[in-house]
PADREN-770274 format. One record per residue: residue in three letters; x, y, z of N, C-alpha, C in turn. Coordinates in steps of 0.1 Angstrom, whole numbers, padded with zeros to 4 digits, always signed. Atoms other than C-alpha are relative to their C-alpha. Layout:
BEGIN
ALAXYZXYZXYZ ...
This chain:
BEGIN
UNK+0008-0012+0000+0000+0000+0000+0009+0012+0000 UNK-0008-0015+0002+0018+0035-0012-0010+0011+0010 UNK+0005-0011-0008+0013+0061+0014+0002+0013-0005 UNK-0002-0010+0006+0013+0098+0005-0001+0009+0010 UNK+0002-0011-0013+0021+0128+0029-0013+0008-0010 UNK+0004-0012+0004-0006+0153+0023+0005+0012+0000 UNK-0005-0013+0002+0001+0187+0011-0005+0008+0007 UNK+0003-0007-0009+0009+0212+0033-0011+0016-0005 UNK+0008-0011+0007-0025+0240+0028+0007+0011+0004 UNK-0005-0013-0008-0015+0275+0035-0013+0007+0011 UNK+0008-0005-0014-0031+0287+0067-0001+0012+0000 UNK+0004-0019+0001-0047+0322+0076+0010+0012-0003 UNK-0010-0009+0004-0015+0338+0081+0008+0003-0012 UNK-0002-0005+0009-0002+0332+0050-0007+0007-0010 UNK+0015-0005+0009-0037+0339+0032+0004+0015+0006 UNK+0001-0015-0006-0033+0374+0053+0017+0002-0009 UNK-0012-0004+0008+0003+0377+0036+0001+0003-0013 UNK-0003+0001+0019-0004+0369-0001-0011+0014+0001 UNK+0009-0010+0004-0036+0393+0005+0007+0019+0000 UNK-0007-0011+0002-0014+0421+0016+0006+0004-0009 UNK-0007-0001+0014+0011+0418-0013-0010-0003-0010 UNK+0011-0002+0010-0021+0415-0031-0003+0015-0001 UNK+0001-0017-0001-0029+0451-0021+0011+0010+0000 UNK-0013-0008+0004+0003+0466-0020+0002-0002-0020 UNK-0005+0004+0016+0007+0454-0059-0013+0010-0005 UNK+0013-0005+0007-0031+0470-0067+0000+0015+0004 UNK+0000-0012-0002-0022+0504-0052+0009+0008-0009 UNK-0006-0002+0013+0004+0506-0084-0004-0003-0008 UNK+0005+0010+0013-0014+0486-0108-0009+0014-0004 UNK+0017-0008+0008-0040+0505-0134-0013-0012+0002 UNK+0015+0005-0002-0077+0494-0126-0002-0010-0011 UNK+0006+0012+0017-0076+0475-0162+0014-0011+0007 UNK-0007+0008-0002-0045+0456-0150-0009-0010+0012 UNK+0003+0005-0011-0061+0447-0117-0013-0011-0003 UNK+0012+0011+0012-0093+0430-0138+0002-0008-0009 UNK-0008+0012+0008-0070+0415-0163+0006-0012+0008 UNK-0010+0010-0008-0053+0394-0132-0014-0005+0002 UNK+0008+0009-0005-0085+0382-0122-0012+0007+0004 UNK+0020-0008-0004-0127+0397-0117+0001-0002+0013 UNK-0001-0001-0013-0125+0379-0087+0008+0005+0010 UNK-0013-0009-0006-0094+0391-0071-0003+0013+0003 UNK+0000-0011-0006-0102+0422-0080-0011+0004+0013 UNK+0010-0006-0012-0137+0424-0058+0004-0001+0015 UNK-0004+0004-0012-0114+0414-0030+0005+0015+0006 UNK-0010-0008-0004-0094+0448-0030-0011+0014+0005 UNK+0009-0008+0000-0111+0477-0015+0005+0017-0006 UNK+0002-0015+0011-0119+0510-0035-0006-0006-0013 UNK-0001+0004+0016-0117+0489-0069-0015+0000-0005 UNK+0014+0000+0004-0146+0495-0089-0005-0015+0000 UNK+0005+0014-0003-0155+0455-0086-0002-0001+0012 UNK-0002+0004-0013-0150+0457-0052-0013-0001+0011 UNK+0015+0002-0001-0187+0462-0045-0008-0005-0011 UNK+0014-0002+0011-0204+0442-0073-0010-0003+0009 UNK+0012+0001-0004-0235+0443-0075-0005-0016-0007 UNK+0007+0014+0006-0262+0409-0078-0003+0008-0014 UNK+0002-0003+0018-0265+0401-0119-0019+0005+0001 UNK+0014+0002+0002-0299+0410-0130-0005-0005-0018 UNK+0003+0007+0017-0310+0388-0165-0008+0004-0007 UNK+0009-0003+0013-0332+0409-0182+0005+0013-0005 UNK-0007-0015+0007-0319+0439-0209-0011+0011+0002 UNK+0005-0015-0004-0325+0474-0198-0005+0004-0015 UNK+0000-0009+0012-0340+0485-0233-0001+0021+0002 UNK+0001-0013-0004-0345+0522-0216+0011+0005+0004 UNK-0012-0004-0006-0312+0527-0200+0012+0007-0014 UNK-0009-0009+0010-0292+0556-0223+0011+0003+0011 UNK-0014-0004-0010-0255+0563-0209+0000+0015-0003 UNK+0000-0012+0003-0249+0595-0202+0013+0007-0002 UNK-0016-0004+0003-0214+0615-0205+0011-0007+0010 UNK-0006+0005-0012-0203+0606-0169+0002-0015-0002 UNK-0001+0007+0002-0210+0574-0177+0009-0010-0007 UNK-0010+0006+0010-0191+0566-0208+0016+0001+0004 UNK-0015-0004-0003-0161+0585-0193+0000-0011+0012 UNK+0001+0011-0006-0165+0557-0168+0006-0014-0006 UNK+0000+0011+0001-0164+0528-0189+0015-0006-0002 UNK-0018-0001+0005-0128+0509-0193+0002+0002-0012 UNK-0006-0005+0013-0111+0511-0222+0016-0009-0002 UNK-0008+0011-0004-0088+0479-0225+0006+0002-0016 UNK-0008+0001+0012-0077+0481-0260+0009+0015-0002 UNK-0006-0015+0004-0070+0520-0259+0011+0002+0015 UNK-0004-0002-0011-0050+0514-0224+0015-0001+0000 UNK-0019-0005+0000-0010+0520-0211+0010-0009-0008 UNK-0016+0006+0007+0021+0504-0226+0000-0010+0013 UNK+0001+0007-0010+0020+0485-0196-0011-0016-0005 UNK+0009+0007+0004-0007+0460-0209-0001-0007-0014 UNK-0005+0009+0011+0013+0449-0242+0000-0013+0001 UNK-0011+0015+0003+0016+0414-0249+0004-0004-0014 UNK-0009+0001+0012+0042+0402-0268+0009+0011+0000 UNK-0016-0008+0002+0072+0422-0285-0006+0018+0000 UNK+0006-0010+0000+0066+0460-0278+0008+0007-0017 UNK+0000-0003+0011+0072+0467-0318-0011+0007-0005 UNK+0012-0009+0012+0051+0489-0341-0004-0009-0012 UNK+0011+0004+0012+0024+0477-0367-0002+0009-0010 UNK-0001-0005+0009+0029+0482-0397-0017+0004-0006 UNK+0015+0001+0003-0010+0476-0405-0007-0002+0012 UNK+0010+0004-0011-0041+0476-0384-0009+0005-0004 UNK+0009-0009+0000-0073+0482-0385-0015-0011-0007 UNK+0015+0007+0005-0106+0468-0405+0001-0007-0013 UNK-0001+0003+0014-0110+0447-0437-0011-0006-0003 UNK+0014+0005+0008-0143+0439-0460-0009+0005+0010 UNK+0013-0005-0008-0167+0464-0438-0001+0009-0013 UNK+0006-0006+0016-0196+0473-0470-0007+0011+0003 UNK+0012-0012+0003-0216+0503-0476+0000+0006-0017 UNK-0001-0005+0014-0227+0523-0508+0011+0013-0005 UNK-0011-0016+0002-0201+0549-0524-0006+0000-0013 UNK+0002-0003+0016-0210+0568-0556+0014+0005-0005 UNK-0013-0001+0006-0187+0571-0582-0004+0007-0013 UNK+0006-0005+0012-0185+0594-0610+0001-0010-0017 UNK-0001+0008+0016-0189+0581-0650+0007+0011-0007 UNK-0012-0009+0005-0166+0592-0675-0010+0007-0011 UNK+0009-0010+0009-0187+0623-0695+0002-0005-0017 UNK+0000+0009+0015-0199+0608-0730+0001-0013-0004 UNK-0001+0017+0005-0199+0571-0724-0016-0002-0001 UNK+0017+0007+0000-0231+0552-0727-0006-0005+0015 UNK+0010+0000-0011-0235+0548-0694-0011+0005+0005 UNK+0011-0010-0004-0265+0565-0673+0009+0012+0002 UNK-0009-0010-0003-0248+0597-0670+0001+0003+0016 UNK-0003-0004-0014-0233+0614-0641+0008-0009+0006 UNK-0009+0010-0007-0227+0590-0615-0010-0012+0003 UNK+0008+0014+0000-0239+0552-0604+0007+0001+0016 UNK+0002+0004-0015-0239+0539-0563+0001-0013-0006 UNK-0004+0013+0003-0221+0512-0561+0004-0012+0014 UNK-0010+0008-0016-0215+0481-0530+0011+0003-0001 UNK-0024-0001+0004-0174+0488-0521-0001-0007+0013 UNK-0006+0003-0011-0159+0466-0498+0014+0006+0008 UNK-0009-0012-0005-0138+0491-0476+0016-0009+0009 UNK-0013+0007-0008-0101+0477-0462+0006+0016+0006 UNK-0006-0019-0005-0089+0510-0436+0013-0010+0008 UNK-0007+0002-0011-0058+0506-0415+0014+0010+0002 UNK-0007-0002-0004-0032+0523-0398+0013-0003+0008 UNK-0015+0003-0011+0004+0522-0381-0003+0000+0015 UNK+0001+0002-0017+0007+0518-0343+0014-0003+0001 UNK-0015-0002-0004+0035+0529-0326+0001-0010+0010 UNK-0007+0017-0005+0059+0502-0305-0011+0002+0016 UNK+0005-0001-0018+0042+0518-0270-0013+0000-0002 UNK+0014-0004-0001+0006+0521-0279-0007-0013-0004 UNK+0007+0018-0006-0017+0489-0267-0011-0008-0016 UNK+0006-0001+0013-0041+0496-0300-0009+0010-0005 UNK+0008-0015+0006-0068+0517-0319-0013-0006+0004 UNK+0012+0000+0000-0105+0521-0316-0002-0007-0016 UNK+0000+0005+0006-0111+0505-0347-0017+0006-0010 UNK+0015-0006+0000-0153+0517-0349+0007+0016-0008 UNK-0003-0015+0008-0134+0552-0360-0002+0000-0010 UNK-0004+0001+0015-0122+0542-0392-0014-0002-0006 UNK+0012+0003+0005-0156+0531-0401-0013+0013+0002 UNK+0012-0012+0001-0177+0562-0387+0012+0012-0010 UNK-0009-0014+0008-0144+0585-0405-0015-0004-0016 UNK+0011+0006+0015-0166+0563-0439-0011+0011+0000 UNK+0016-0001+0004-0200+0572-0433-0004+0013+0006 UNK+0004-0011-0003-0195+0606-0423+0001+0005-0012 UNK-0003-0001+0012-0179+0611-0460-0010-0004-0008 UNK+0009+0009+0012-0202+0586-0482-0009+0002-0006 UNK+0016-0003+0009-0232+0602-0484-0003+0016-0009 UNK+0002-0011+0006-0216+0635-0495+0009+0004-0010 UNK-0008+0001+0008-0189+0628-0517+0001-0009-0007 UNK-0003+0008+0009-0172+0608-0544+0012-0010+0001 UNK-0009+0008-0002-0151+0578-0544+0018+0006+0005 UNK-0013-0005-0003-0114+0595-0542-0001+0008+0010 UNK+0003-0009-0007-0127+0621-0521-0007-0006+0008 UNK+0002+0000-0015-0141+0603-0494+0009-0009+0006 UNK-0009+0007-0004-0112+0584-0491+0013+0011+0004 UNK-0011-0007-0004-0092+0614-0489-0004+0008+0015 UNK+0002-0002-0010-0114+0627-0464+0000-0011+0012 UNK-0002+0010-0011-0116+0598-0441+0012-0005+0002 UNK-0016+0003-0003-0079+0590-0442+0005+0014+0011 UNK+0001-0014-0009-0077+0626-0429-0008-0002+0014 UNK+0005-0003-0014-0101+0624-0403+0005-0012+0009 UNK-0001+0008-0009-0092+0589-0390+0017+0000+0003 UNK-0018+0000-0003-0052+0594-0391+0003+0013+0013 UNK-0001-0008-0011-0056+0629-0369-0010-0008+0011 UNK+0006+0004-0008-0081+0609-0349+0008-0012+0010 UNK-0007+0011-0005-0060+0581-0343+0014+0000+0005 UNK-0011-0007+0002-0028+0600-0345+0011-0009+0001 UNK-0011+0011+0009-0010+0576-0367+0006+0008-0009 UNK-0005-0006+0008+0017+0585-0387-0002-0008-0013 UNK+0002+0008+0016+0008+0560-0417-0016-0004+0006 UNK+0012+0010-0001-0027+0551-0427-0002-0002-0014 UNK+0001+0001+0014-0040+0538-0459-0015-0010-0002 UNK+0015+0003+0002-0075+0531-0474+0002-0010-0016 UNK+0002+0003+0015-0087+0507-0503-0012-0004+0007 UNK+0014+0000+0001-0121+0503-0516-0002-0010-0013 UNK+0004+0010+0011-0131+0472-0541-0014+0000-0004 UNK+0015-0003+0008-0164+0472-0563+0002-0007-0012 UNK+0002+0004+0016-0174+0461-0596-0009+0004-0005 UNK+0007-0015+0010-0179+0487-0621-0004-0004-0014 UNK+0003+0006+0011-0203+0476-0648-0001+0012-0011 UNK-0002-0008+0010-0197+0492-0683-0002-0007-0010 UNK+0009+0005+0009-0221+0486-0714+0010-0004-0012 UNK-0009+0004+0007-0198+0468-0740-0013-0005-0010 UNK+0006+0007+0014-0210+0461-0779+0006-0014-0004 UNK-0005+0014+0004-0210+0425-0792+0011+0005-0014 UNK-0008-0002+0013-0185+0423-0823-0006+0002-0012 UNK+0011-0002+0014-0211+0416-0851-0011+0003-0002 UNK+0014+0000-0008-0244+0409-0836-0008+0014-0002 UNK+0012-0008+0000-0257+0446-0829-0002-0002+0016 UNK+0008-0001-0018-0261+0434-0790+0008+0004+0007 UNK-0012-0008-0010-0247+0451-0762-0004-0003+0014 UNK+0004-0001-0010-0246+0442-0731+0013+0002+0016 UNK-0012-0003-0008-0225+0446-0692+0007-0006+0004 UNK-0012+0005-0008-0195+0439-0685+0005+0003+0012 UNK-0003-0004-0010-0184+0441-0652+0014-0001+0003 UNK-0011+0004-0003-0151+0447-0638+0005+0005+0012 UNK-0004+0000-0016-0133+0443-0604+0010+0012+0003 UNK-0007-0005+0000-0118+0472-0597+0004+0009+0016 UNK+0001+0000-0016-0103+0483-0563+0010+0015-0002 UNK-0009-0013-0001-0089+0519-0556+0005+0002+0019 UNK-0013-0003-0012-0058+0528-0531+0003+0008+0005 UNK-0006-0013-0009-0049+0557-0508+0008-0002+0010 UNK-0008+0006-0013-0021+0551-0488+0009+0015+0005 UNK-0006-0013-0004-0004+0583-0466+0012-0006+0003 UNK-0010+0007-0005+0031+0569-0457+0012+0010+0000 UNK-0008-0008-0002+0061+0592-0444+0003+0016-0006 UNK-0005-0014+0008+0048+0625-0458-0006+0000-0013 UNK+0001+0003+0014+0041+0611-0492-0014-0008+0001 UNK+0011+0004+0004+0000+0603-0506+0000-0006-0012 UNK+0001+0004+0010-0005+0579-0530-0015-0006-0002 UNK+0010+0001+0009-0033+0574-0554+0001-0012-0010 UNK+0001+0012+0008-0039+0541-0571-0011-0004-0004 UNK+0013+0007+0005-0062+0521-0593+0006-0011-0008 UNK-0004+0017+0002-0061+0482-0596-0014-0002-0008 UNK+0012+0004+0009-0082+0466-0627+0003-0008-0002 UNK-0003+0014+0009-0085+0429-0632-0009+0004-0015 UNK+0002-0001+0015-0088+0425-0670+0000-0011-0007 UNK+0003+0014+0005-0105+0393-0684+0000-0002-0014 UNK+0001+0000+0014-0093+0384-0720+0002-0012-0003 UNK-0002+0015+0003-0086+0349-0740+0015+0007-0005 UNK-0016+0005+0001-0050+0339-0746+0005-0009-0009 UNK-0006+0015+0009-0041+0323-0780+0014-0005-0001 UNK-0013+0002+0005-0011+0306-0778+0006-0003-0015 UNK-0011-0002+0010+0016+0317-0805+0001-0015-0008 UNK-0008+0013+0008+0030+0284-0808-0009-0009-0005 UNK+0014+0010+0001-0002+0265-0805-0004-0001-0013 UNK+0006-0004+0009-0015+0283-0833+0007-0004-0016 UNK-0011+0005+0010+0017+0276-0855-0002-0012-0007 UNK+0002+0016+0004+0015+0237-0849-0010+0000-0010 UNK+0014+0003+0012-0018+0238-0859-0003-0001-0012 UNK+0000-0003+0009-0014+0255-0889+0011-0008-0011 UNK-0008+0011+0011+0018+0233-0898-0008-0013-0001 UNK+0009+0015+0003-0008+0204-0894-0006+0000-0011 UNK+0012-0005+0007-0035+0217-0915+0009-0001-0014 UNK-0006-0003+0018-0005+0224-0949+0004-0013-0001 UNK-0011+0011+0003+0017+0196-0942-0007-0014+0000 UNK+0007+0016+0001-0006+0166-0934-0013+0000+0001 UNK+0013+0001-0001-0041+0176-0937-0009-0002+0008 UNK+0009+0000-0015-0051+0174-0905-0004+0008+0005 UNK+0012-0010-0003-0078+0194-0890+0009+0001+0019 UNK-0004-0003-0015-0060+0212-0855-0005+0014+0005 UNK+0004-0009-0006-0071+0236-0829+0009+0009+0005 UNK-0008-0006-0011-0047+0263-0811-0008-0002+0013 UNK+0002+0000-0013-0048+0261-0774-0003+0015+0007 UNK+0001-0014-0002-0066+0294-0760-0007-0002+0016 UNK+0005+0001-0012-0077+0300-0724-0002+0018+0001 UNK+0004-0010-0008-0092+0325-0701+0011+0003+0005 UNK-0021-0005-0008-0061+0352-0686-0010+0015+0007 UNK+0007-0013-0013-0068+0377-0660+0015+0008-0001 UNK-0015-0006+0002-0041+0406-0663-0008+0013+0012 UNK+0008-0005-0011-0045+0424-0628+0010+0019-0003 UNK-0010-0014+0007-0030+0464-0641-0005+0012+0013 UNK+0000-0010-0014-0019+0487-0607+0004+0014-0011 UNK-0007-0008+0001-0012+0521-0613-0002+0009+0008 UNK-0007-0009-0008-0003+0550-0594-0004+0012-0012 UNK+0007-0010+0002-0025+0580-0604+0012+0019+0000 UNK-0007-0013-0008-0001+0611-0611-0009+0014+0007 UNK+0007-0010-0005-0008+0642-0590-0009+0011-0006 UNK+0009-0007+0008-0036+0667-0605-0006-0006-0012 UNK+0004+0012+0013-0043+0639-0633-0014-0006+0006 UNK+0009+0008-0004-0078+0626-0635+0000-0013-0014 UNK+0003+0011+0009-0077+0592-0651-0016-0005+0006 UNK+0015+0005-0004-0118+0577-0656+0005-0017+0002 UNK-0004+0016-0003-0118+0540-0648-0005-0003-0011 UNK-0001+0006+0014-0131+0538-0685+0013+0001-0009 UNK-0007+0001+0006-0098+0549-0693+0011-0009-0002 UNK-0009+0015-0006-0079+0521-0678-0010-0012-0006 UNK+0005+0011+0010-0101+0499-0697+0004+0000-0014 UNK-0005+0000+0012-0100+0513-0727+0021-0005-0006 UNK-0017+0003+0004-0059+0512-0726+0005-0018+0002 UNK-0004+0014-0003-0060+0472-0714-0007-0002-0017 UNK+0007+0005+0009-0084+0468-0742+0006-0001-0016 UNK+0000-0005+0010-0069+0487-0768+0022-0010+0002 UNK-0015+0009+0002-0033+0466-0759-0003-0015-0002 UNK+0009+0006+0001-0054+0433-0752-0014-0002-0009 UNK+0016-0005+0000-0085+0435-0776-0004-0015+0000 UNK+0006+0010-0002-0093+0399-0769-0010-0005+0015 UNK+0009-0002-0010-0115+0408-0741-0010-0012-0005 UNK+0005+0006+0001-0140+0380-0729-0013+0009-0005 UNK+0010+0000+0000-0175+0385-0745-0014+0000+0007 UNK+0011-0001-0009-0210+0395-0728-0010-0008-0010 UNK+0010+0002+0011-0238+0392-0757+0008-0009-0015 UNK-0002+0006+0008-0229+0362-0781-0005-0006-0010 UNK+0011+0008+0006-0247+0351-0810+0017-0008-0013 UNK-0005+0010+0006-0234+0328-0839+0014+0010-0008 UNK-0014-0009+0007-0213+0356-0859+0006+0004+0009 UNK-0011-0010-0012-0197+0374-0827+0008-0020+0004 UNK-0013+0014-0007-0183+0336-0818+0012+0000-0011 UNK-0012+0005+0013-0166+0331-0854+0006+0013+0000 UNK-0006-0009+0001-0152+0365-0848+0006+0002+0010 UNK-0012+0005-0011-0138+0359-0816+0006-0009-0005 UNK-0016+0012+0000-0117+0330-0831+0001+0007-0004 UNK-0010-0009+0009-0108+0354-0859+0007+0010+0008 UNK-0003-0010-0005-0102+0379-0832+0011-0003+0009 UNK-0009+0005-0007-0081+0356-0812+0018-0005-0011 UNK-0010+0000+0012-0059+0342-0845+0003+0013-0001 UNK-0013-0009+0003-0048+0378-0853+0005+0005+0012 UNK-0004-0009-0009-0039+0386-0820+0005-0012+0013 UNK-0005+0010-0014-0021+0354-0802+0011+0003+0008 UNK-0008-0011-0006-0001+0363-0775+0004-0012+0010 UNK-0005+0002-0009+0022+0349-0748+0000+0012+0009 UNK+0006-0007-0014+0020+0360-0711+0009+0009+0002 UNK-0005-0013+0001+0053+0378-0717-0002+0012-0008 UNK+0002-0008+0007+0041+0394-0745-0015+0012+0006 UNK+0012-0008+0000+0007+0404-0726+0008+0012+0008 UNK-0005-0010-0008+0026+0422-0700+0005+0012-0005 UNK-0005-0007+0013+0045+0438-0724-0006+0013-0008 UNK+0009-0013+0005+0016+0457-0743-0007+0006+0010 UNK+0003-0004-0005+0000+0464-0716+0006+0014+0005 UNK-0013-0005-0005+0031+0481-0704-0001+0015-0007 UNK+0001-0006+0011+0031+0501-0738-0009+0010+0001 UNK+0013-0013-0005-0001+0517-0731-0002+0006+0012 UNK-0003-0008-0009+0008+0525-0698+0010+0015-0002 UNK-0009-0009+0001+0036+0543-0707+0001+0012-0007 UNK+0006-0012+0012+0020+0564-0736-0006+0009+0008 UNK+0014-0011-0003-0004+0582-0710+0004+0005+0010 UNK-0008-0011-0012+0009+0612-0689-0004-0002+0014 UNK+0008+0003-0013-0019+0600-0663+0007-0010+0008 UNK-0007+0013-0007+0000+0568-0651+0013+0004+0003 UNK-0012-0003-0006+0026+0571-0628+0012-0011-0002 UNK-0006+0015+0000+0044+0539-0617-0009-0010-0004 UNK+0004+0012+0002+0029+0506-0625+0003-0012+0002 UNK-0006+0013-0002+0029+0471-0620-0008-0008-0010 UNK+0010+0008+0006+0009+0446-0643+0005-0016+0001 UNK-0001+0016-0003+0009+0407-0636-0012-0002-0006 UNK+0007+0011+0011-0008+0384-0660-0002-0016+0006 UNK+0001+0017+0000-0020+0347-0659-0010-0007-0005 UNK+0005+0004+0014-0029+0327-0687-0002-0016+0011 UNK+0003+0008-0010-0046+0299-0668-0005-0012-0012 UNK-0001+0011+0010-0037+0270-0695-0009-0010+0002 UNK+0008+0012+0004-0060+0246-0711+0010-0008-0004 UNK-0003+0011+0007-0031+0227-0728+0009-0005+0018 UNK-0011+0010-0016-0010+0222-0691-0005-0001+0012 UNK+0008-0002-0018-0024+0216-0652+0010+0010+0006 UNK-0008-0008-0004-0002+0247-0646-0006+0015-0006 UNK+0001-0015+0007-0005+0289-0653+0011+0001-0002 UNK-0016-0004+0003+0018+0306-0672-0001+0015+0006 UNK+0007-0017-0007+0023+0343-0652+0013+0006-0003 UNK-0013-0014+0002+0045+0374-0656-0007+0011+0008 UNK+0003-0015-0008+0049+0406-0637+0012+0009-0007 UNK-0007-0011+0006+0062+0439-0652+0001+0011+0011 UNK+0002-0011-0009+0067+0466-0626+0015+0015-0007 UNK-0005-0013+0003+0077+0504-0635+0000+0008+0012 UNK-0002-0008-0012+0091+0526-0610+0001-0011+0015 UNK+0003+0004-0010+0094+0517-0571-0011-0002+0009 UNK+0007+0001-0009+0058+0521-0560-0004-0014+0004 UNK+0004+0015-0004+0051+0486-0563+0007-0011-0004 UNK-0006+0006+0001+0082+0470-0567+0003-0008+0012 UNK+0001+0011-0010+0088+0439-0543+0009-0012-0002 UNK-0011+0011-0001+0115+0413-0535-0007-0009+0002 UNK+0003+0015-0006+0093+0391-0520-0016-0001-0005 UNK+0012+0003+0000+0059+0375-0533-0007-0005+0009 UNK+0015+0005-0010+0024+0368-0511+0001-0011-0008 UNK-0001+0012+0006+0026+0329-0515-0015+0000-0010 UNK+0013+0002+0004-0007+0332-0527-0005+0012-0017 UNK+0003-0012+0008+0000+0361-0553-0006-0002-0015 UNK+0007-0002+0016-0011+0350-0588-0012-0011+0002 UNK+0019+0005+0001-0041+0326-0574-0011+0010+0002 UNK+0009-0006-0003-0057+0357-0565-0009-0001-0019 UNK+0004-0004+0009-0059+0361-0605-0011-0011-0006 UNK+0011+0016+0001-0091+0337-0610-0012+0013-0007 UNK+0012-0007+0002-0121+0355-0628-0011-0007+0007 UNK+0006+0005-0009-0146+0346-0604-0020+0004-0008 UNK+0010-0005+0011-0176+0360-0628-0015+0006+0007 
């Protein structure tokens, strides 16, 4: 039979010991530390706001409004001292909210076929700020009322510029930076047909404030077919040389085109279409009938392209137009002949130049329809 001493309990006097160095520790502590160690603990210490709770009661006050006193009352655990860090006391680079929706209007570019003026569009809003190495974190609710104080009286770029303003002095971060994604539908003509119908396209705009320096961006995926060059060749040496009936290999390619807005320049977001379009014209099709199909192959044969070559033109037409600053364009021809994509990135200037890729960087490029 194994015997076991029992463990020695600690007796009143030391209970009176730890309680003391309980209270000596809470007469330095902040009131948020002393409720982070423990709720119950704290109702032991006297003064502490816990230290008289009160019995729960289970049913919601729907009448009970707080009043000023009140609020300045309440804690404030995320907005609280350098003392209440966990982890490395380092600065964040980012912080803040991502995919909170509301409507933003946006203007049209004067003389398209659109409805004139402007169109209200869903945007999914991404806000965030820096945080210095000593500060615990942000209110986060700002960034989102900076939005909707803007949204219902301005225009896309402009309430981004206003709400970066209000939530950066609010928050008094030295970096903040806003983007907004949507899909902006624009009335496109079939090729032969006579029909017209919308094209939609994903397009997300950038405001980032960073050391002094404001940048202005506009990201456009751009959905076109991809005949391969070579594909097209074989083919064609089948078809002379031995009579055999062959197809080129063409797929769906998403070519995702950043740029960097120069200062006092208004580029329309039809005009960043037009320029992919007009380097690319093998845009996918809305309104199809039997002649617009046989005119997309014909439209694909004179215009086959590799993924280096898409980047390429695109590039071209960036470069022609005084409105585009820096750039980046990444492509990805998302092959029918291989269980693989073929991708390329072009980047102009430093704004979005990058050593290192997001493992995840060219699956973003998927037309999702």
């Amino acid at each position: 039979m194994n015997m076991h001493e029992r463990s020695n309990s600690p007796d009143t006097e030391a209970a009176k010991a730890a309680l003391a160095t309980l209270r000596a520790w809470a007469e330095r502590a902040d009131p948020v530390e002393v409720a982070r160690l423990d709720p119950a603990i704290a109702r032991l210490l006297p003064g502490h706001l816990l230290s008289n709770y009160p019995d729960l009661v289970r049913t919601y006050d729907a009448e009970f409004r707080p009043d000023a006193a009140y609020k300045d009352g309440m804690p404030d655990l995320q907005n609280g001292p350098a003392s209440l860090i966990t982890g490395a006391h380092a600065s964040i680079a980012h912080v803040g909210i991502s995919n909170f929706r509301l409507p933003i209007r946006y203007r049209l570019r004067p003389g398209t076929d659109n409805p004139p003026g402007e169109v209200t569009l869903e945007t999914s809003v991404t806000g965030t700020v820096s945080l210095d190495a000593e500060k615990k974190g942000i209110n986060m609710s700002r960034i989102i009322r900076s939005f909707y104080g803007h949204a219902e009286r301005e225009f896309s770029f402009e309430v981004m510029a206003a709400a970066l303003d209000g939530y950066k002095d609010d928050l008094d971060s030295f970096d903040a930076r806003l983007m907004m994604r949507f899909s902006y539908p624009v009335r496109v003509d079939s090729l032969r047909s006579g029909l017209s119908g919308w094209q939609y396209y994903d397009i997300a705009l950038e405001m980032a404030d960073q050391g002094g320096r404001r940048l202005k961006a506009i990201h456009l995926d751009y959905v076109y077919s991809s005949t391969c060059p070579c594909s097209l060749e074989l083919s064609e040496h089948a078809r002379t040389s031995r009579g055999r009936l062959a197809t080129p290999h063409s797929q769906r390619s998403v070519a995702r085109i950043s740029v960097a807005v120069e200062p006092g320049k208004v580029l329309w977001f039809e005009d960043l279409i037009d320029i992919a379009r007009a380097a690319v014209p093998t845009e996918t099709q809305v309104m199809v009938k039997r002649e617009d199909e046989q005119a997309f192959a014909e439209l694909n044969a004179a215009h086959p392209i590799f993924v280096e070559d898409a980047v390429r033109v695109f590039a071209e037409g960036l470069l022609a137009d005084p409105r585009v600053g820096d750039f980046r364009v990444m492509a990805s021809h998302q092959e029918s002949l291989h269980s693989h994509d073929a991708v390329a990135v072009l980047t102009e200037g430093p704004t979005f130049a990058s050593a290192s890729l997001d493992p995840r960087f060219f699956a973003s490029l998927v037309h999702a329809g």
